[in-house]
C-alpha positions in Angstrom: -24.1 -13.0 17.5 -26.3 -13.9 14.6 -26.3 -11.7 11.4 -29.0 -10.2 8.8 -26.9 -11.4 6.6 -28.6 -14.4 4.2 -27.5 -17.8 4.9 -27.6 -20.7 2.0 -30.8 -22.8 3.7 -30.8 -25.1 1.2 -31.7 -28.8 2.4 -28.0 -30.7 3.6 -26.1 -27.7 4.3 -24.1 -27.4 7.8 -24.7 -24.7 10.0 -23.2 -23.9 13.3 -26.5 -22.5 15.3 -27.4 -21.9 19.1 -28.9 -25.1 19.1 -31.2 -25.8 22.6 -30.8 -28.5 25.4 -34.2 -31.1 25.0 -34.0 -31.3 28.7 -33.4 -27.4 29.9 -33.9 -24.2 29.0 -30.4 -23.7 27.8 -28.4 -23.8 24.4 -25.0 -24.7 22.7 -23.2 -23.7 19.6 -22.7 -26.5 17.5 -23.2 -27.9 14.0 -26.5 -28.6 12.6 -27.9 -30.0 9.4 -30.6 -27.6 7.3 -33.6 -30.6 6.7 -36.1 -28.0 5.7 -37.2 -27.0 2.3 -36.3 -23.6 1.3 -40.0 -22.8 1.5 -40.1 -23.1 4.9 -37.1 -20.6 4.8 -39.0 -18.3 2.7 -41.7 -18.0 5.7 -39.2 -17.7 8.3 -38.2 -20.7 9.7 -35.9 -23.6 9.2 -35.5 -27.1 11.0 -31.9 -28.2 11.2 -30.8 -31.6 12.6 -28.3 -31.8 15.6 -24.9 -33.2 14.6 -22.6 -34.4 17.3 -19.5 -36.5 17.5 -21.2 -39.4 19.5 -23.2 -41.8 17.3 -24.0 -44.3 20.5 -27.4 -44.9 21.1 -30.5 -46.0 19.0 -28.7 -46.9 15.7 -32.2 -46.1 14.3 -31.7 -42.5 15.6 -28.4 -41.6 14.1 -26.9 -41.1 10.4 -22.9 -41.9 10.7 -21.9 -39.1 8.4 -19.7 -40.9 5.7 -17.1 -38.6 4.2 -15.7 -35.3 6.3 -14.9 -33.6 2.6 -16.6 -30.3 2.1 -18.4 -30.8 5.4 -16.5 -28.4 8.0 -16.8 -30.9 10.3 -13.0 -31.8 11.9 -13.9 -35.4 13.3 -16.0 -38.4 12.9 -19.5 -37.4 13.0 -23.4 -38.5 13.3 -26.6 -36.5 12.6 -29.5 -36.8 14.9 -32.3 -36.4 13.0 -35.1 -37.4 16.3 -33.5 -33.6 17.4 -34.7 -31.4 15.5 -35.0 -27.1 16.1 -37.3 -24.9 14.5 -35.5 -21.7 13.9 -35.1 -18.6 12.4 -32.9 -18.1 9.5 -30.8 -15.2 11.1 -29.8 -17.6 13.9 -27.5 -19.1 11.7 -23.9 -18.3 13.0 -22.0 -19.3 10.1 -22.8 -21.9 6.9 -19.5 -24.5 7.1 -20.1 -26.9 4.8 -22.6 -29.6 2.9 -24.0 -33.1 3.7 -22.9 -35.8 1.5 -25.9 -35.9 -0.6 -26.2 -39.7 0.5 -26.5 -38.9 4.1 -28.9 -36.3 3.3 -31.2 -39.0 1.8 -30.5 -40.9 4.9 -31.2 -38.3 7.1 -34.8 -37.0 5.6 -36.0 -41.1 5.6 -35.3 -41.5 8.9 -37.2 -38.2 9.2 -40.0 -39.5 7.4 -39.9 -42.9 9.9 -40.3 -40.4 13.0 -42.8 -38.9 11.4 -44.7 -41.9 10.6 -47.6 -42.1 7.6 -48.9 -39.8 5.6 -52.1 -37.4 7.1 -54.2 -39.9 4.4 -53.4 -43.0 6.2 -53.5 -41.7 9.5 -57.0 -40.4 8.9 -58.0 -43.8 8.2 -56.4 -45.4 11.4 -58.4 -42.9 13.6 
């Protein structure tokens, strides 16, 4: 059950959160990775990151998380920062841990990639 009680939603912090299926309408409890400012948070909402223990796949689509210290996380991992949740803050089931604060900068650039160019440049291209 989630909890009115106030989660750290600082940027790299590991959350375990209901986090939904991209192909039905279903969800799992697993880790996720906060990749929201705590702005976002402020307004009531936070995008995490799905983390999952199978980094196979588009090596452009997954961060190999390097060190398991101070992350909560039991066994090799990878973040998947192309699935992404929007959610509310009290859906947070428990914080467990931090990102290494280089495979948070890895993370939020390949973010940035899936994103693509700033709302400037992409003005001009239309």
């Amino acid at each position: 059950m989630p909890t009115s009680e106030p989660f750290d939603t600082r940027p790299g912090t590991i959350v375990v959160v209901p986090f939904p299926f991209s192909d039905r309408l279903a969800e799992k409890r697993r880790p996720a990775v906060v990749v929201s400012s705590e702005r976002l948070a402020a307004i009531g909402f936070i995008w995490v990151a799905m983390i999952t223990s199978i980094g196979r796949g588009d090596p452009d689509a997954v961060v190999a998380i390097s060190e398991l210290t101070g992350t909560g996380l039991s066994h090799r991992s990878f973040v998947r920062p192309a699935k992404i949740a929007c959610i509310e803050p009290a859906r947070i089931l428990r914080v467990i841990g931090a990102l290494p604060p280089p495979d948070l900068v890895a993370v939020v650039d390949r973010l940035h990639a899936f994103v693509g160019t700033p709302s400037s440049s992409l003005a001009r291209s239309l």
